[in-house]
C-alpha positions in Angstrom: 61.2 111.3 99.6 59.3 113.1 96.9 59.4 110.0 94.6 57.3 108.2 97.5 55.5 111.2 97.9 54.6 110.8 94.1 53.5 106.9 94.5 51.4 107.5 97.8 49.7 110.6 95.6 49.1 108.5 92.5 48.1 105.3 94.2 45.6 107.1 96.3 44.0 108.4 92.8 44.2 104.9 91.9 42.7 102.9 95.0 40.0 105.8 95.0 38.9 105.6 91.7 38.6 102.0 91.5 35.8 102.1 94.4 34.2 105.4 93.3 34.0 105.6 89.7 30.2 103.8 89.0 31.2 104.3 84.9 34.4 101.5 85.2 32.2 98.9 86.2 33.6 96.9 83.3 37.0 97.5 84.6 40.1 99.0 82.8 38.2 101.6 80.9 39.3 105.1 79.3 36.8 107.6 79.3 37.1 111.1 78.1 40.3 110.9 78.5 40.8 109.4 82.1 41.9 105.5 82.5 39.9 104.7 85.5 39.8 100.3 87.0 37.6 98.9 89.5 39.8 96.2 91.2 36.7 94.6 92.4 35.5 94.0 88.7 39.1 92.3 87.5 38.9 90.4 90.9 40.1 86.8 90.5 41.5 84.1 93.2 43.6 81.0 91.7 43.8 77.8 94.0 47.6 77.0 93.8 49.2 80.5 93.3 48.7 84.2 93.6 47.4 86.4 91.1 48.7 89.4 89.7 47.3 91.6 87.1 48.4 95.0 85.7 45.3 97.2 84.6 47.0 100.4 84.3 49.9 101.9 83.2 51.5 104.9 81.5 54.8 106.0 80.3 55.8 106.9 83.6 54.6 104.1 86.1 52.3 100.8 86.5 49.3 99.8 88.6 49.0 96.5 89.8 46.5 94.2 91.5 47.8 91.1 93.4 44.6 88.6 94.8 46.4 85.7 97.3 44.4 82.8 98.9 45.0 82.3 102.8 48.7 80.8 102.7 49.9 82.2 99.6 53.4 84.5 98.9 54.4 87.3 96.8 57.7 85.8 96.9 60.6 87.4 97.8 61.6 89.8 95.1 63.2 93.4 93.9 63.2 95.6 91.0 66.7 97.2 90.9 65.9 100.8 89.6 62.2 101.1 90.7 60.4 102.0 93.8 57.1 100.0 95.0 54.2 101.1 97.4 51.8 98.8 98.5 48.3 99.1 99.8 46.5 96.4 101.4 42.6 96.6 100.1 41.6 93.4 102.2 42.9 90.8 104.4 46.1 90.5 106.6 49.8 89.1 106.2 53.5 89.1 106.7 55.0 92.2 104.7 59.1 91.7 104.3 61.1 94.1 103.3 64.5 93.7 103.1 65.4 92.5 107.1 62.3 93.6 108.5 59.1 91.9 108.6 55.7 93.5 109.7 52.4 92.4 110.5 49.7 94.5 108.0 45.9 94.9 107.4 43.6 96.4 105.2 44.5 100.4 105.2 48.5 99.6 105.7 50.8 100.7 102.9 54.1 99.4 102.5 57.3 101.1 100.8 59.6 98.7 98.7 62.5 100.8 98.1 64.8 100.2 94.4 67.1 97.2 95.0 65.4 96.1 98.1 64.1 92.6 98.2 60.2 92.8 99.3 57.3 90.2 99.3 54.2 88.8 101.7 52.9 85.6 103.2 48.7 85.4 103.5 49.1 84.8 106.9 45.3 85.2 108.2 42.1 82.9 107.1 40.8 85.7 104.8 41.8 86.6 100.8 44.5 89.2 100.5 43.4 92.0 98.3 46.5 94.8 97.5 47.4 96.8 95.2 50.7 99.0 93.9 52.5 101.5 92.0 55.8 100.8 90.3 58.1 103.9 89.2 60.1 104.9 87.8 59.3 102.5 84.3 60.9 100.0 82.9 60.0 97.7 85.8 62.5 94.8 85.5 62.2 92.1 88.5 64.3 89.7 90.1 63.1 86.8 92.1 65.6 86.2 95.2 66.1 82.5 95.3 65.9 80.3 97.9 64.5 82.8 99.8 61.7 81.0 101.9 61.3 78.3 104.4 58.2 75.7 105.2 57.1 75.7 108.9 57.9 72.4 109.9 54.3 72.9 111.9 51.6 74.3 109.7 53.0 74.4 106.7 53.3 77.5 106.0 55.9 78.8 103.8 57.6 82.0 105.3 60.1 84.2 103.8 63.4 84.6 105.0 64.7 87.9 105.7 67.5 88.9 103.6 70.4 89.1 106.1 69.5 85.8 107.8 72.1 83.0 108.7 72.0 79.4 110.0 70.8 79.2 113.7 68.1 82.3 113.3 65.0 81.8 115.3 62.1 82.7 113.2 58.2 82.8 113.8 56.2 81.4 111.5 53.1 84.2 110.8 50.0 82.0 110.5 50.9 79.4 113.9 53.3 81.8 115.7 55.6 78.5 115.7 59.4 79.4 117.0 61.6 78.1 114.2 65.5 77.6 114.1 66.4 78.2 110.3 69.5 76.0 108.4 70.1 75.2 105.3 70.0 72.2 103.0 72.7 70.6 101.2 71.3 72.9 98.2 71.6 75.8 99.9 67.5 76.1 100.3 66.4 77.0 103.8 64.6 74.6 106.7 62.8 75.9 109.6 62.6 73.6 112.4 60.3 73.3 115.7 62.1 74.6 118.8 
């Protein structure tokens, strides 16, 4: 509890600074001794994938800025000895976090526990704008494989929670589609119309 008391405390700084501080108009700056960013300056949206970009960090934890395009993931991931807290700047999606899944808007923080896989789908029609904090450093990440499945409706992909088995209904985020999850000869997850 008081290491996420620690994040929500230094990401606040963080998210504050970056849409107070007039002087870090160029972004990443360090002045007299403060490292200030505006995440609207470094803004940038890429067609095909989500971007992330890591204007701050220190000995003791890192910053980073994640931009996603309607229908994009953070894919299902975890670091295993660091803690994550997210904070939606802009938009709306599908948070996971290890078996649970959550709807979230601009003003919702999420909390990705050490070990715990975590990601989101850009579920809504608008960018997704978020930020976090990673400690304690080094931040080493692991992608969880064949983690997602494409709504056989829209399109979409959608993570798969991490204690899901053949037969689970899931709904997709972006069409609200019911969808009965199995698994390819490869092991890679299909969600399927009910």
């Amino acid at each position: 509890m008081k290491r996420l008391m620690f994040l929500v405390s230094i990401m606040f700084v963080f998210v504050a600074s970056g849409f107070t501080d007039d002087a870090a108009k160029a972004g990443s700056m360090k002045k007299e001794g403060v490292q200030t960013v505006n995440i609207n300056d470094i803004k940038e949206f890429d067609a095909k994938d989500m971007l992330k970009k890591v204007p701050l960090t220190t000995d003791k934890l890192v910053f980073n800025t994640y931009y996603l395009q309607p229908k994009q993931v953070l894919r299902l991931h975890k670091h295993p000895a660091t803690d994550e807290l997210f904070y939606i700047v802009a938009g709306r999606g599908q948070f996971t976090v290890g078996n649970d899944q959550a709807m979230v808007d601009a003003g919702s923080a999420v909390y990705g526990p050490a070990n715990v896989p975590h990601g989101i789908v850009n579920s809504g029609n608008e960018q997704i704008i978020m930020v976090s904090v990673q400690a304690p450093k080094p931040v080493q990440m692991t992608y969880i494989e064949k983690s997602s499945a494409i709504c056989s409706v829209c399109g979409q992909e959608n993570i798969v929670p991490e204690g899901a088995k053949v037969g689970d209904i899931i709904t997709c985020p972006r069409c609200h589609a019911k969808l009965k999850l199995s698994k390819s000869a490869d092991g890679k997850w299909i969600a399927t119309q009910l």
